[in-house]
N, C-alpha and C positions, 0 to 999 in steps of 0.2 A: 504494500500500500504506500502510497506517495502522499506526498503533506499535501499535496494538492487533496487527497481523495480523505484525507483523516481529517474529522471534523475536528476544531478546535474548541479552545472549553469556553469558552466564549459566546460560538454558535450552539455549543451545547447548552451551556447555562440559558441562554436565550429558549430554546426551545423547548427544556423542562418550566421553566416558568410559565410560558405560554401554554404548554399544558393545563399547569396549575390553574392558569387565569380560564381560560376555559371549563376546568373544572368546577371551579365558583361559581362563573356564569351559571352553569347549567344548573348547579344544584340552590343557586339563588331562585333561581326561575325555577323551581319544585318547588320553592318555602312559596316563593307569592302566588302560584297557580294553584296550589291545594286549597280545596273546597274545606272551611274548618267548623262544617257543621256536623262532625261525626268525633267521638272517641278517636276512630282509626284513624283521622284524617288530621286530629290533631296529633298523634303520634308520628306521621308522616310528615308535620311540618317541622315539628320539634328536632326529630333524627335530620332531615334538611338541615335546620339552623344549627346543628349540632356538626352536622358531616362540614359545612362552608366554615364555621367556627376553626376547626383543625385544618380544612383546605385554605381560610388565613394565612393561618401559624406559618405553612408551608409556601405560600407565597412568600411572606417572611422572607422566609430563609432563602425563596429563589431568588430573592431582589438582591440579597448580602451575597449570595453566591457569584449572579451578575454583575456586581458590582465589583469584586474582588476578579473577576475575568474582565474585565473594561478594564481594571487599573492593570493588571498584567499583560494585558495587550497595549495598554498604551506605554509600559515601560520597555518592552520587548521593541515596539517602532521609535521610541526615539534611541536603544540601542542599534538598532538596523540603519537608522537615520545616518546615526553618529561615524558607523561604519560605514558607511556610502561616500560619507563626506571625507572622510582619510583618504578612500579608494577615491575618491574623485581628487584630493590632492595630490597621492601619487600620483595619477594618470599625469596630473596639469605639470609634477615635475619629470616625468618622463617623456613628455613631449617637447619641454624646456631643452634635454639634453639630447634627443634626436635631431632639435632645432639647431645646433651647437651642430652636432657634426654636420647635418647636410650642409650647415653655413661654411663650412672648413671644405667639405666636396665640391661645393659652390666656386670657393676662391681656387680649388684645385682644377673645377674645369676654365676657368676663364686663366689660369696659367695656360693650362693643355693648348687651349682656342690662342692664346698670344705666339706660341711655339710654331705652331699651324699656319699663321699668318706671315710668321715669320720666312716660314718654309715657304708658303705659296710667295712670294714675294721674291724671293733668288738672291737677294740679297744679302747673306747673313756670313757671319764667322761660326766655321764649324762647330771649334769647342765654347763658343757661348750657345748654340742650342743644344749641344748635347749637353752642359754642365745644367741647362735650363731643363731637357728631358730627366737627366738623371733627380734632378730636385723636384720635380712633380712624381716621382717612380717614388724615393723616399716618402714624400709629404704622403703619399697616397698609402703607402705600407704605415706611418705614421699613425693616419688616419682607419686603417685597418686595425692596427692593433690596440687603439680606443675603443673603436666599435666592441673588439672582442671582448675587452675589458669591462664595458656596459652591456654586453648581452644582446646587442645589435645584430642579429646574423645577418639580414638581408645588406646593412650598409657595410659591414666588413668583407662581406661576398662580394659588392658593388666595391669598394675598394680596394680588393687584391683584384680581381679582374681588369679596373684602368691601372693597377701598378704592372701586371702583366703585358696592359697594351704597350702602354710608355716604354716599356723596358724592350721590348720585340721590336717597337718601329725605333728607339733609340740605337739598337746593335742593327738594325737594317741600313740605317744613314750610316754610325761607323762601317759597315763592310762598304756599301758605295761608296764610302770618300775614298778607303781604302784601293779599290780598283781604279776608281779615277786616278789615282795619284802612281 
């Protein structure tokens, strides 16, 4: 059985009382509806006022029952409340620090894009892009081994995959200059 499917004492409590309250009802409406012009019928009223008398009592007690299930459940939601709102604090600091790195993968592709530019362009000194590849290769292992550290797999997996790229087209351009020369 699932807590969805178990009633709670609450809905219990509610629902014995409303019993109860029904029970009154009914046996109220025997005491007023008896005819009290017999012996038997004043017996009949009497046992009525008598049975509602003890179905009372037991209201009574259904209201202090429900009543003690209302304050239990409302201690229980502002625990759940309370927990909700931590867990809504961490979230809010964990998006703080995914914010932190993708800002750092951010600056790492507008390196990459400067390098690119550079390269499309034909005009560049060899070992300033490659000293500029090999520092987006780092920055990005850098930035991979935070990820790991905070638990990030998707941005540590997105950051050794561009430290892989950099590093692959970085020794591409060394072996071409290499044959060029």
């Amino acid at each position: 059985m699932t807590k969805a499917d178990k009633a709670s004492d609450l809905s219990e409590a509610a629902l014995a009382l409303d019993h109860e309250l029904r029970r009154f009802e009914d046996l109220a409406a025997q005491a007023a509806h008896v005819k009290l012009n017999t012996e038997k019928n004043l017996e009949r009223a009497t046992d009525a006022l008598s049975r509602a008398a003890e179905s009372q009592d037991r209201i009574n007690a259904q209201v202090q029952k429900l009543v003690a299930a209302v304050q239990s459940a409302r201690i229980k939601q502002e625990a759940d409340a309370a927990a909700l709102m931590a867990r809504a604090q961490e979230i809010a600091n964990r998006r703080a620090q995914f914010a932190q790195v993708l800002q750092r993968m951010g600056g790492l592709g507008q390196m990459a894009k400067e390098v690119q530019e550079l390269l499309k362009d034909g005009h560049f000194q060899l070992e300033m892009v490659l000293e500029r590849m090999q520092k987006v290769a780092d920055d990005a292992a850098d930035i991979g081994r935070s990820a790991v550290e905070l638990d990030m797999e998707d941005l540590a997996r997105q950051a050794e995959v561009l430290r892989a790229q950099v590093l692959a087209a970085r020794n591409k351009i060394s072996l071409l200059a290499k044959k060029q020369n």
